[in-house]
C-alpha positions in Angstrom: 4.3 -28.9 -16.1 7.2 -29.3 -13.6 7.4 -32.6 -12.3 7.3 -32.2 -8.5 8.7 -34.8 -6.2 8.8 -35.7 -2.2 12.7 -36.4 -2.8 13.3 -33.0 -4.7 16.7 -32.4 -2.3 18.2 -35.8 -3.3 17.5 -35.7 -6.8 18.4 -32.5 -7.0 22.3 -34.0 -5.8 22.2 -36.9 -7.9 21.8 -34.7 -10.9 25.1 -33.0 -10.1 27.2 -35.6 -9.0 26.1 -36.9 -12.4 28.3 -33.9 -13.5 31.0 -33.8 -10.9 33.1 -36.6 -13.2 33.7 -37.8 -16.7 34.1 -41.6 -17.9 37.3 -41.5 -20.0 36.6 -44.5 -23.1 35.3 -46.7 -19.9 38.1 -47.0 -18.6 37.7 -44.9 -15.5 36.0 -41.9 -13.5 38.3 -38.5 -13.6 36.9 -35.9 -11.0 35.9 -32.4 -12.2 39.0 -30.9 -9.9 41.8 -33.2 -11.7 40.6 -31.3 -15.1 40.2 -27.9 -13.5 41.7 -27.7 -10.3 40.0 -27.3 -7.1 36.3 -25.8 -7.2 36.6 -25.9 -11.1 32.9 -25.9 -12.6 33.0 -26.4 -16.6 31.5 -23.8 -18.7 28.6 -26.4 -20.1 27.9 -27.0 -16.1 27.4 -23.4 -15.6 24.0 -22.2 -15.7 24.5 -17.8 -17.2 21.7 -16.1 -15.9 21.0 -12.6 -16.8 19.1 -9.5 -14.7 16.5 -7.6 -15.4 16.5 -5.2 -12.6 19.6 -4.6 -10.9 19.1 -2.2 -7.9 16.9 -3.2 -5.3 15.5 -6.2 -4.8 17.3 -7.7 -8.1 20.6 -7.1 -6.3 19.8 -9.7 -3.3 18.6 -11.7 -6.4 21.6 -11.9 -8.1 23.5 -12.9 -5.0 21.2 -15.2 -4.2 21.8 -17.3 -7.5 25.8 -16.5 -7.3 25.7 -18.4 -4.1 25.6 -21.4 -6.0 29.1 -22.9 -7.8 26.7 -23.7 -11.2 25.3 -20.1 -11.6 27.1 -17.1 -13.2 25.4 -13.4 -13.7 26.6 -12.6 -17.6 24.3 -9.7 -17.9 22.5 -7.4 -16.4 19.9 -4.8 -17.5 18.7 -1.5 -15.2 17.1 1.7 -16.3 18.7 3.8 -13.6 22.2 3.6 -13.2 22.0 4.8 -9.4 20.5 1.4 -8.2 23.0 -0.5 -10.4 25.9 0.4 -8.6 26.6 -2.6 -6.4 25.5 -5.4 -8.2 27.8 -4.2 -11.2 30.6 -3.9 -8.4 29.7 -7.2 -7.2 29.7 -8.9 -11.0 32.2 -6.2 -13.1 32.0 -9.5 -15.6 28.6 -9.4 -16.8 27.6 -6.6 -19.6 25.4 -3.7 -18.6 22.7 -2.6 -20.2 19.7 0.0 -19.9 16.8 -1.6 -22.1 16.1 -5.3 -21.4 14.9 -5.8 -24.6 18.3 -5.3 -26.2 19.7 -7.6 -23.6 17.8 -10.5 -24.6 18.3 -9.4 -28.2 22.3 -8.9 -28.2 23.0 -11.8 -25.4 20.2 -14.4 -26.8 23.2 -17.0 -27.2 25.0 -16.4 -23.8 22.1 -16.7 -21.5 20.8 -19.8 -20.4 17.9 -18.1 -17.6 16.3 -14.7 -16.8 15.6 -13.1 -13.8 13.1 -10.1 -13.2 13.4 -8.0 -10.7 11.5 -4.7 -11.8 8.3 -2.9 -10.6 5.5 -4.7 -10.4 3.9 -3.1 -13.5 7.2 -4.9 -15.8 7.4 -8.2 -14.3 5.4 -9.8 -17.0 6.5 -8.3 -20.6 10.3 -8.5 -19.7 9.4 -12.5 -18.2 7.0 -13.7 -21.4 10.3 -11.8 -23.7 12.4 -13.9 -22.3 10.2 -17.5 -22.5 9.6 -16.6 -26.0 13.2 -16.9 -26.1 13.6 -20.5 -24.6 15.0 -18.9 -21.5 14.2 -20.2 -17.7 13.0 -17.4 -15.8 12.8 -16.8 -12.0 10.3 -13.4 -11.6 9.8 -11.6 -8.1 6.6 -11.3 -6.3 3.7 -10.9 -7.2 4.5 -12.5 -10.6 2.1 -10.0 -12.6 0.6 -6.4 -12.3 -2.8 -7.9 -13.5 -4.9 -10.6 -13.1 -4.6 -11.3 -17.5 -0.8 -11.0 -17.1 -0.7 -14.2 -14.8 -2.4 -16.0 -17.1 -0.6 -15.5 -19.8 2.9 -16.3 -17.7 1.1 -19.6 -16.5 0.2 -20.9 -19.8 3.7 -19.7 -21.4 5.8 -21.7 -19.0 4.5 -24.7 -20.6 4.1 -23.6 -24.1 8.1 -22.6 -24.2 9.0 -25.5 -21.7 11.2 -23.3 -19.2 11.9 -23.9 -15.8 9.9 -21.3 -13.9 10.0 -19.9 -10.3 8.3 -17.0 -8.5 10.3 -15.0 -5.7 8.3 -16.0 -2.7 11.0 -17.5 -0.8 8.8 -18.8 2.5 7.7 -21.8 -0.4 10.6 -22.8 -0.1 11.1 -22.6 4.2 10.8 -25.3 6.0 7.9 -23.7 8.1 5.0 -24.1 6.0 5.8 -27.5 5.0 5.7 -28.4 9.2 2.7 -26.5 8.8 1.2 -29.0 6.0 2.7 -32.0 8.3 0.6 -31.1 11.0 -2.7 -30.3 8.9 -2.6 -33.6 7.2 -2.1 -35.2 10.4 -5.1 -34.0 11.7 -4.0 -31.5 14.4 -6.4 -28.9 13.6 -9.4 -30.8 11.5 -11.4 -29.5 9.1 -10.5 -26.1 8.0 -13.3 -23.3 7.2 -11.3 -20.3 8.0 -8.5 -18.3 7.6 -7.3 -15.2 8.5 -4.0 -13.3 7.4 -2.8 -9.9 8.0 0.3 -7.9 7.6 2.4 -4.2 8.9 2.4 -3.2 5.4 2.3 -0.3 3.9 5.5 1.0 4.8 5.8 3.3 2.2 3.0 5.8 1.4 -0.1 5.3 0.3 -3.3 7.2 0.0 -1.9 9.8 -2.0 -2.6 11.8 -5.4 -0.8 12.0 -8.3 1.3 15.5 -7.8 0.2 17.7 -9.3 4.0 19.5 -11.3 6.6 17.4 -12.3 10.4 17.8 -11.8 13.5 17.3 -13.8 14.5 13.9 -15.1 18.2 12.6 -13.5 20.5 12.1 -15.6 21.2 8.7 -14.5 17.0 7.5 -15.2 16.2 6.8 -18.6 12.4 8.0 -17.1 10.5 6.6 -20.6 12.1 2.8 -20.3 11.4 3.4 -16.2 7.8 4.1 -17.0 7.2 0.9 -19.7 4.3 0.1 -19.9 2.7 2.4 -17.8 1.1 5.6 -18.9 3.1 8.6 -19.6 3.3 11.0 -16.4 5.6 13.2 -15.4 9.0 12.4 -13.5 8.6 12.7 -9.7 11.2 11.8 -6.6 8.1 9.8 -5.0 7.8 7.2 -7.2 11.2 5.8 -7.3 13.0 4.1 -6.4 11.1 2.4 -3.5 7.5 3.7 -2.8 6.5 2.6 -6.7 4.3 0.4 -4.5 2.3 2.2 -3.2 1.2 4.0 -7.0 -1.3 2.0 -8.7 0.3 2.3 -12.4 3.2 0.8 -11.1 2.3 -1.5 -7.8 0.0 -3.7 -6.0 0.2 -2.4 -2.8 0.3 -4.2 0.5 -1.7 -7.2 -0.8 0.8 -7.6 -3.9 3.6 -6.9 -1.9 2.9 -9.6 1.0 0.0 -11.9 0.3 2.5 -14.4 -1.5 4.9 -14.5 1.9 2.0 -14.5 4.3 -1.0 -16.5 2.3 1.3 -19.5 0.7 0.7 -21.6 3.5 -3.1 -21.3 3.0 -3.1 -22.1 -1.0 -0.5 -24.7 -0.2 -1.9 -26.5 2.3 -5.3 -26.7 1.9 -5.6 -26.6 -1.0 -7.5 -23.6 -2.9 -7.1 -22.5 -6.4 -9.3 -19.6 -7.1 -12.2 -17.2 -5.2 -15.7 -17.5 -6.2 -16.4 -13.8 -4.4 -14.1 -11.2 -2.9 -15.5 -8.1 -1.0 -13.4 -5.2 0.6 -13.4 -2.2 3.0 -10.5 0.4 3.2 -9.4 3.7 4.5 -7.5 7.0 3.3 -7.5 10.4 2.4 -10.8 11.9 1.8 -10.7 15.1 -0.8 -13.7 17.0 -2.9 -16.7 18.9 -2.0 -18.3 15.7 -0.9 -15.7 14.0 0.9 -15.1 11.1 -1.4 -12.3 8.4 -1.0 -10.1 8.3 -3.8 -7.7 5.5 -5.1 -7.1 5.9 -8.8 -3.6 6.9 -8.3 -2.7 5.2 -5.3 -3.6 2.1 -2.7 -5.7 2.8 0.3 -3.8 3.6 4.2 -5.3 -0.2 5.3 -7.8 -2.7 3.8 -10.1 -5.3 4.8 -10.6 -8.0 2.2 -12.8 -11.5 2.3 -12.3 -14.0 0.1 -14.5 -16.9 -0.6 -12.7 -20.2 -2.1 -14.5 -23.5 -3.1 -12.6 -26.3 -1.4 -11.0 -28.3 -4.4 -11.2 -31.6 -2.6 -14.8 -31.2 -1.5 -18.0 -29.7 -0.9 -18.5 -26.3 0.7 -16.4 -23.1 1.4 -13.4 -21.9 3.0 -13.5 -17.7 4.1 -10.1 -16.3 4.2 -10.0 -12.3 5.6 -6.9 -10.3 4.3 -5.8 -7.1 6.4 -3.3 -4.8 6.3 -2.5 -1.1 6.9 -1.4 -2.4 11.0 -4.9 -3.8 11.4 -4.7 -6.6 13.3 -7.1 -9.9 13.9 -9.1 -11.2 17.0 -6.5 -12.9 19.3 -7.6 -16.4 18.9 -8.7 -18.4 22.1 -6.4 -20.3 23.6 -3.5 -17.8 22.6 -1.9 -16.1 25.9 -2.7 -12.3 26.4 1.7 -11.7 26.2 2.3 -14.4 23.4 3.1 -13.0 20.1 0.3 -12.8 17.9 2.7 -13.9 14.1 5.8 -11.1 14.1 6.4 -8.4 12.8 5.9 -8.1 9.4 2.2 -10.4 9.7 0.8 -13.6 10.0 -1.6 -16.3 9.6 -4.1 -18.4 11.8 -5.7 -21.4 10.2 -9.3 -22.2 12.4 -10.3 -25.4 12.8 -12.9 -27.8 13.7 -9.7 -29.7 16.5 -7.7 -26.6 16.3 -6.0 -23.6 15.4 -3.0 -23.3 14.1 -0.6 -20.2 13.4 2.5 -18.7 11.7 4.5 -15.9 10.9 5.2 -14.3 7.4 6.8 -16.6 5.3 4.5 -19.5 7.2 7.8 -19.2 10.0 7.7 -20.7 13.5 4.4 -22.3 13.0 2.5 -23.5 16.0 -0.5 -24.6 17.5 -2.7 -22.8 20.0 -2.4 -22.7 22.7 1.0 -23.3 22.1 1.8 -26.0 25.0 0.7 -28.7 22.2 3.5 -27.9 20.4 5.5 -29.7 23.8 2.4 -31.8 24.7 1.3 -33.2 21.5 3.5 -35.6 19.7 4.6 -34.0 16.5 4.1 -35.7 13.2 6.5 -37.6 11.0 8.5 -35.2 8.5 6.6 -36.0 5.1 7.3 -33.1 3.1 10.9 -32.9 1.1 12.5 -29.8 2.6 15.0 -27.5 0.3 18.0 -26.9 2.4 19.5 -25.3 -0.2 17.2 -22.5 -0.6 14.7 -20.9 -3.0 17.4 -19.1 -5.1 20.0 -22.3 -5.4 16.5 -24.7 -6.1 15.6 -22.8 -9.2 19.3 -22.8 -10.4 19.4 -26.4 -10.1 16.2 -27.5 -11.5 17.2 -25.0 -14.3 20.1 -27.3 -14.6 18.2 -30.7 -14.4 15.7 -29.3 -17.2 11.9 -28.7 -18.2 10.2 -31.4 -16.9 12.7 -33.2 -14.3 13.6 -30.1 -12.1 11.1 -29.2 -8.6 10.7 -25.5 -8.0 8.2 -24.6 -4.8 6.8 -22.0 -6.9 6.6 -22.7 -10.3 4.0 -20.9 -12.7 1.6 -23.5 -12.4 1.0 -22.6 -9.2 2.3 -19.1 -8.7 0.5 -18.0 -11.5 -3.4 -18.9 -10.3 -1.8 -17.9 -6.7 -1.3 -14.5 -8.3 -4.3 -14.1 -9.7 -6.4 -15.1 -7.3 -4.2 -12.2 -4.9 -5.3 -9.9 -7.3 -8.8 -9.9 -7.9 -8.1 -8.1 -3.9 -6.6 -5.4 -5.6 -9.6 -5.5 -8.0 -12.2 -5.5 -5.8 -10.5 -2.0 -4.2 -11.1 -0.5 -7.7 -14.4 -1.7 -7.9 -15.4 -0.3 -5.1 -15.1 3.3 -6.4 -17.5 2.7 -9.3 -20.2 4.8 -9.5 -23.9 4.9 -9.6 -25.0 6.7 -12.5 -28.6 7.4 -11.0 -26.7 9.4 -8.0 -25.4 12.8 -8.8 -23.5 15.7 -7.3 -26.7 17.1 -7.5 -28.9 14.6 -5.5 -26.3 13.4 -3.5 -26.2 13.2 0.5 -24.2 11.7 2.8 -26.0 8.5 3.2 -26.6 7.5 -0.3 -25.2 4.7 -2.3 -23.4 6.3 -4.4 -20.8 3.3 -5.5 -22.4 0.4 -6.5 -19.0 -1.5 -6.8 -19.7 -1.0 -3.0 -20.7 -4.9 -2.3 -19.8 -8.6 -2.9 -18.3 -9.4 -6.2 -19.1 -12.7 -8.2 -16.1 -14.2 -10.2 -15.9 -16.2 -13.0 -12.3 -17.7 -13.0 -12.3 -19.4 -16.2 -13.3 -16.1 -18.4 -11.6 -14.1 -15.7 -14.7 -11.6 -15.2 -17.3 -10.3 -12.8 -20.2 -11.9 -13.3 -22.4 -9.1 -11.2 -20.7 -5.9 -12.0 -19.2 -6.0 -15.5 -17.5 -2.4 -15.5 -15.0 -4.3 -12.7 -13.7 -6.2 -15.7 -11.7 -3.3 -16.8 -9.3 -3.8 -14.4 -8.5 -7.6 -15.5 -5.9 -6.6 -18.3 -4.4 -3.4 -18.8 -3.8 -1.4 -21.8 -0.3 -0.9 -22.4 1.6 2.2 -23.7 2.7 2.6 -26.9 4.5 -0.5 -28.0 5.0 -2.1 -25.8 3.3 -5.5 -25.9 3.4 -9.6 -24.7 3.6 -11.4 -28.0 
């Protein structure tokens, strides 16, 4: 487990002024820029960090790791060529490759750390590949497709001893850690309720698989694309941005934002996993009987409650999920033009002195009503803050080592965070089970027809649904062909 400490920023420089001179024989201290010149970082300082994923997201990834002098991108790994473009412009060092797998094969002794950057649906075979390897790995959010997946990534960062991070960067802001100031300082009391909520989709959801293919790009090697996924045919909506939306390949709204907009809650609190989840949605209606449908895709907007045991004592905490531009209660106290998080969501923390809110990434977090922010005096900082960023953290705690480097989001915490995100997703599946005993035949408007239609029980430990046992299908995925963690 990664050793996390309140002085994580000055440890963090001790460790590479450590390296920033030599002792010559005892007699005395040569600086780094007498041996190298000015800005000179030595090749056993540099930590060589390799891509999986280099359009998209993975190219603000990539920058985000150059930014620090200890970090070099050697390699790089993308499927389509078309989204590689500018992160092999901005690194014309590092060698290019289309299957990751060969990456890690070929470039095994000139990596130090991996960084994963891919849809949803391949963030945890290329990430456990490269553990298995010794390698640190930094993986975008959510960390896994499936609830299994996260498990698996949790207990391989400590099996293979690597430095670990997950790409929610608001764990590292210095928002929710105000946030946790003024929660332990009593501001707000006793917490029982939470509520979060976000603008997402942005892409489109509610849809059906189409129903004719088209022709492959040249530039998309479609089968590596597709990985683990089942085989379908090429189609321009799925890529190279609204994969999210697809259920093969995405998580939706809740996968895309619950780790920016529902940190603050897991962190602060603290929760580990839900003992219930229940959901209501909305889309496209299709058939004779005007079903809902989501096999293919995520619904248009979703309700979702969770219930959490409180790990540090007796009773529960609610915490309601929305998106698809549904939007909470405005709390009391909050003024009729005051902004109610920002644009992309929020989320309001109820308490028995208090309530207390924030934007995505727990931003600009604030009391209500927000003259206590000016009235009240404001707790002592507590909480070590990352000035460096999320990026330049996991570079330098990759430097410091298993074990003596702080990440904000390592497995051990993203991991149960993840799964606990995607028993929402789970519950949306569910919901669509059927009762056998109802029929096209007998059917009417008001019947039950879905009995995945209600609260679901779950056992974290076993990772199943203790009430409705055909949920459990959607726990761990079978993957195509050969593809495989192990």
């Amino acid at each position: 487990m990664q050793k996390k400490i309140k002085g994580l920023t000055d440890k963090t420089r001790r460790g590479f002024i450590k390296g920033a001179g030599v002792t010559a024989a005892g007699f005395m201290i040569v600086p780094r820029h007498v041996l190298g010149g000015p800005g000179f970082v030595a090749p056993s300082d540099t930590l060589r960090i390799a891509g999986i994923g280099a359009g998209g997201k993975g190219t603000s990834d990539m920058t985000g790791f150059a930014a620090s002098p200890f970090a070099k991108i050697v390699a790089m790994a993308d499927v389509d060529d078309r989204e590689a473009v500018q992160s092999r412009e901005n690194f014309p060092d590092a060698t290019y490759y289309t299957d990751f797998r060969e990456m890690l094969d070929k470039e095994a002794d000139n990596i130090d750390a991996v960084s994963v950057s891919t849809p949803d649906h391949t963030h945890a075979v290329a990430a456990y590949a490269a553990m298995q390897r010794g390698k640190h790995v930094y993986v975008q959010k959510p960390l896994t497709h499936d609830i299994y997946e996260a498990r698996v990534l949790t207990e391989a960062a400590n099996k293979y001893k690597v430095v670990t991070q997950m790409g929610n960067q608001g764990a590292s802001g210095d928002g929710v850690r105000k946030m946790k100031e003024m929660y332990d300082a009593g501001m707000i009391g006793t917490v029982d309720r939470v509520v979060c909520w976000t603008n997402r989709a942005i892409w489109p959801q509610a849809l059906q698989k189409p129903a004719t293919g088209m022709p492959v790009p040249s530039e998309l090697n479609w089968d590596l694309w597709l990985g683990t996924a089942p085989y379908r045919d090429y189609h321009k909506s799925y890529l190279p941005f609204d994969w999210r939306g697809w259920a093969d390949y995405g998580t939706g709204a809740l996968g895309d934002m619950a780790c920016h907009i529902m940190d603050p809650f897991f962190r602060i609190l603290p929760v580990k996993y839900p003992s219930a989840v229940e959901c209501s949605m909305s889309g496209s209606y299709i058939g004779n009987f005007k079903e809902l449908d989501f096999s293919d895709s995520f619904p248009s907007a979703s309700k979702i409650h969770f219930t959490y045991p409180q790990t540090n004592g007796p009773g529960d905490i609610k915490m309601t999920w929305l998106d698809g531009g549904i939007m909470p209660e405005r709390p009391e106290g909050l003024g009729p033009d005051e902004a109610m998080g920002n644009w992309d969501g929020g989320i309001i923390f109820y308490g028995t002195k208090g309530t207390m809110m924030a934007d995505c990434y727990g931003a600009n977090p604030r009391l209500i009503p927000t003259r206590r922010m000016e009235q009240d005096p404001m707790p002592t900082e507590t909480e070590g803050r990352v000035p460096e960023g999320h990026y330049v953290q996991w570079v330098n705690a990759c430097k410091e080592g298993y074990g003596k480097g702080y990440t904000s989001s390592p497995f051990d915490y993203a991991g149960p965070f993840t799964e606990s995100i995607l028993l929402g997703n789970l519950a949306m599946k569910a919901y669509f089970i059927k009762n056998p005993e109802i029929t096209d035949d007998n059917f009417w408007r008001g019947s039950d027809r879905y009995i995945g239609r209600k609260q679901l029980l779950w056992d974290p430990i076993n990772m199943k649904v203790t009430n409705l046992p055909e949920a459990d299908q959607w726990v761990k995925r079978t993957y195509r062909g050969d593809w495989s963690m192990g």
